[in-house]
N, C-alpha and C positions, 0 to 999 in steps of 0.2 A: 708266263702269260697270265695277263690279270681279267678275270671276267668282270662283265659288268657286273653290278648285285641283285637283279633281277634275274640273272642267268645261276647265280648260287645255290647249290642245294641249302633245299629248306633248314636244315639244319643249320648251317654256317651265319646264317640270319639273324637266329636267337641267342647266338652263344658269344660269351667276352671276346677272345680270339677272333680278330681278322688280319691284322697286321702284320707278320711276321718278318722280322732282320735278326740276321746273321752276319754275326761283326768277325772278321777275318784281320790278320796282319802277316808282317813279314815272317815268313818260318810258318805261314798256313801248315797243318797236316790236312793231307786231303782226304782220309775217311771221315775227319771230323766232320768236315764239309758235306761229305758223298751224305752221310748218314741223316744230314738234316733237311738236305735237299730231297730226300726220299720220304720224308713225312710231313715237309712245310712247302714241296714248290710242285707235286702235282696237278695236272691241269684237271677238269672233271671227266670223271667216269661213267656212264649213265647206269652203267650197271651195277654199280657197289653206291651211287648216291653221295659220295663222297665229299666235306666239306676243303674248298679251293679257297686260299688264301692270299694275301696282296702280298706277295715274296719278295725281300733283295736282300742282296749282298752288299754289305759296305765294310769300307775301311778308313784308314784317316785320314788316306789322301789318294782319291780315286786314281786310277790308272794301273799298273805293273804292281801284282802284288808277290815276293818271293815264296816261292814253296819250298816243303820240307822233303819233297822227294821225286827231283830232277825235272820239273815244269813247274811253270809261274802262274797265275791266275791274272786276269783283265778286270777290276772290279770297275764298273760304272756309278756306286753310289758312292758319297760321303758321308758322316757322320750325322748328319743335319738329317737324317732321313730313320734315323732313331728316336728323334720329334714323335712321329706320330704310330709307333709301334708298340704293338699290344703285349706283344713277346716278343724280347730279344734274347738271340741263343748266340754264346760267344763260344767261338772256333779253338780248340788247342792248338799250340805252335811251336816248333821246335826249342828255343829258347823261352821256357815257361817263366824262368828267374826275372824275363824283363819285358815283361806285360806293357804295350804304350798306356802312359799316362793317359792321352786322351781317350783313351778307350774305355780305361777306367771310371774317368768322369760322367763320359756319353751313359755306362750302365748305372751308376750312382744316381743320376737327373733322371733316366728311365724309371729305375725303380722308385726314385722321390714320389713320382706323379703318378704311380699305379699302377705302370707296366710287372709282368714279370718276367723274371731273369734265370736263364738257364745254361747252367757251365759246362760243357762238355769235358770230361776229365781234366787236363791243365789248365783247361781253364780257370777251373777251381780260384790259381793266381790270383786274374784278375775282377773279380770278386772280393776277394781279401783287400788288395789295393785299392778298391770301392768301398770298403770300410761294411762290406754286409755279410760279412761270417763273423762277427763277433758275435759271442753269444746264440749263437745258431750250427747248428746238427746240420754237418757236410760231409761231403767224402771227395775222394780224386782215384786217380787211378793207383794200386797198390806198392806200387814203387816208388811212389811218389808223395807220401802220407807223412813221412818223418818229416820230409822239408816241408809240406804245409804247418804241420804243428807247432815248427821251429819258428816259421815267416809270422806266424800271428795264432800266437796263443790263447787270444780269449778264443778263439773255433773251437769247435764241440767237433772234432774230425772224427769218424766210424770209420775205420778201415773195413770192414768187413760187411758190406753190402755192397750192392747195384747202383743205385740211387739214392739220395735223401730229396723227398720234399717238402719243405720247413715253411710255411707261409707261402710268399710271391718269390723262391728261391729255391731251385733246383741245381744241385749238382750230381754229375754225374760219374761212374767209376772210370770210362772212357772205354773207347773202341766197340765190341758190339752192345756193351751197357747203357753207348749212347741211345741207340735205338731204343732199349727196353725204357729209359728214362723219356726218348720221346714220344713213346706210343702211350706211356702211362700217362702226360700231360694229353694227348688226345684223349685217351678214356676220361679224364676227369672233365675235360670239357664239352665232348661229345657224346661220352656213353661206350658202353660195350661192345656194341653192335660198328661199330665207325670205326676201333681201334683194331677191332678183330677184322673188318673188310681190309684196311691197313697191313694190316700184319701178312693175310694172306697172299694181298697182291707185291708185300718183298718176302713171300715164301719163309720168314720164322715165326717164330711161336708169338701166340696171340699175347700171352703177357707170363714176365718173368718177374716175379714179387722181389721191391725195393729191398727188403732184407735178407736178399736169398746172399750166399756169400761170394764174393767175388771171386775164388777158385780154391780146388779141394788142394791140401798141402798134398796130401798123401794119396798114393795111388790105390784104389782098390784091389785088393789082393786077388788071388785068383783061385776061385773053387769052382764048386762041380755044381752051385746053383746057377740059375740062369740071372740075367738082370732082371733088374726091377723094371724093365719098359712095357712088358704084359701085364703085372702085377697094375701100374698107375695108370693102364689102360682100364683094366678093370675096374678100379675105384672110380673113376670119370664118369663109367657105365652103370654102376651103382653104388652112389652118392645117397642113395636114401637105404642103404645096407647100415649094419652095424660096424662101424671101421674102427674101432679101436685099435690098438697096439694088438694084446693076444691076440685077436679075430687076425687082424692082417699078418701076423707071423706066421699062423696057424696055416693060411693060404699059401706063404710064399717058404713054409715046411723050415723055417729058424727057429730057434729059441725067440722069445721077445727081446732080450738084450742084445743079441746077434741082430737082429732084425733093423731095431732101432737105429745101431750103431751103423749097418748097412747104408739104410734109408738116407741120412744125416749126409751118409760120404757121396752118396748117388744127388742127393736132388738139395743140396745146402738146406735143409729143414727138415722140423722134426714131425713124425707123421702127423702129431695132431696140429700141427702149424700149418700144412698143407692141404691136410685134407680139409679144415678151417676155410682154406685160403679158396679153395676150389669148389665148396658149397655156396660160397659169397659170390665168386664171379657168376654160379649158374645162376644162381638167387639176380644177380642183374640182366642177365639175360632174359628170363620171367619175368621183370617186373617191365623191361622193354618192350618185350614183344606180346603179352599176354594182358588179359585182366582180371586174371585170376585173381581173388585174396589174397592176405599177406599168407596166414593160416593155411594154404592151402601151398602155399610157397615155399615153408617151412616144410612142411613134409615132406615134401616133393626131391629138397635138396639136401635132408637128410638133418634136418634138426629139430630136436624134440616138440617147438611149440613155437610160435610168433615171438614170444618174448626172447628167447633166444637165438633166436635170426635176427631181429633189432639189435641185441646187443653184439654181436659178432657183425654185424652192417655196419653199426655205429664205430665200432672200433675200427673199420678198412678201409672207409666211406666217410665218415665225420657226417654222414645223415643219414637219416632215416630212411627204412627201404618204403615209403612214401612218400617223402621231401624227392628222392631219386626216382620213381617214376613218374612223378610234376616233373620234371628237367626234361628227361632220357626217354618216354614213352613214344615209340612211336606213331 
């Protein structure tokens, strides 16, 4: 359903993002789809405020599209309808080796003219065939890494993350990574507050960090500690604590090298990557909803001084936590 754009929440108004297509072909996977239809095609909520987007589904030749697992899709749009979208998010599909050419093209032309482009794990493919992973930091899903690097060499492929988002170029590790990779293009367009109403209303976590690793080899052993899901509750709760390495081992009764090594196998990062990672998001939450100082901000989420919330913003963010409440404030 498309609303008019006087019916849009405010938000959806001011931000690049309106457009959204979803290019599907024969061999569609259908979580690829499910997953994108859950963050690009709901209607509005009055309650979360949520920004509603002009959604469809295309392929290269509307009608009967074959699925990857035992039902077909009916797609009503064609290609031509890539024209005028802001984001286009291309669907994995069983045969990843044989990407349509014209699909290729249609994302090639999008991204020529400014759209961005986002791959949902094999998708990866067709991207490559579009000539836009050269020299650009990608990933796919982890079974699937050697034949990217094989198919086109100049890629910069990361096997070991969620997402990369490199410029107007997103790809993603596939399956529930899809989501984390599209809820992170909603936070960057929308803000914190939009992705986190998102997240709640498909019941996962509010954001799963692009470099977390895409699965632990090894299974954590089994001792007579409890996990660490009280322990990262408690940091959550206090974030302006001293959280170091000793201080949190001392809490969760390890040695600091047990600790560490714990943390790393539980949550793909290392404490002070995370704990980093989780003064920054609250740091945008504050700068949303509040108009507090920055200095006051700092504090609050547990970092020594303004300068060093800037520069730990700046590195998550690529702006200033003042450039980002101009944007984001509600």
């Amino acid at each position: 359903m498309t609303w008019p754009v006087d019916f849009l929440p405010h938000r959806a108004q001011t931000r690049r993002v309106r457009n959204v297509v979803v290019l599907v072909q024969d061999g569609a996977e259908p979580f690829g789809l499910g997953s994108m239809c859950e963050v690009w095609a709901e209607p509005y909520h009055p309650e979360d405020d949520n920004p509603v987007f002009d959604f469809k589904v295309a392929a290269p030749r509307p009608g009967r599209v074959r699925g990857a697992s035992g039902f077909d899709l009916h797609v009503e749009h064609g290609l031509d309808v890539v024209e005028q979208a802001d984001l286009v998010c291309v669907c994995p599909k069983r045969d990843h080796l044989a990407p349509s050419p014209e699909v290729a093209a249609a994302v090639a032309a999008a991204y020529e003219r400014g759209a961005t482009v986002f791959a949902h794990c094999t998708a990866a493919f067709v991207l490559g065939e579009a000539g836009l992973l050269d020299g650009r930091r990608c990933t796919t899903h982890w079974r699937h890494v050697a034949e990217l690097v094989e198919r086109f060499p100049a890629a910069e492929v990361d096997p070991d993350v969620l997402y990369v988002h490199d410029g107007r170029v997103v790809t993603g590790a596939g399956s529930a990574a899809g989501l984390d990779a599209a809820l992170h293009l909603l936070r960057e367009e929308f803000g914190a507050a939009t992705a986190a109403s998102a997240a709640r209303r498909m019941v996962v976590p509010p954001h799963r960090d692009g470099g977390q690793a895409q699965f632990i080899a090894h299974a954590v052993p089994d001792c007579d500690a409890e996990t660490l899901g009280p322990l990262l509750s408690w940091i959550l709760e206090n974030l302006a604590a001293d959280l170091d390495v000793e201080s949190l081992a001392r809490r969760a009764l390890m040695s600091p090298r047990t600790f560490a090594r714990r943390f790393r196998a539980e949550t793909g990062a290392t404490p002070h990557a995370w704990v980093t990672r989780q003064r920054v998001l609250r740091a945008e939450h504050l700068l949303e909803r509040t108009d507090r100082p920055v200095e006051w901000i700092a504090g609050e989420v547990g970092f020594a001084n303004a300068a060093t919330l800037r520069h730990h913003f700046a590195r998550v963010r690529g702006v200033s936590p003042q450039a980002y409440r101009r944007q984001f404030a509600c």
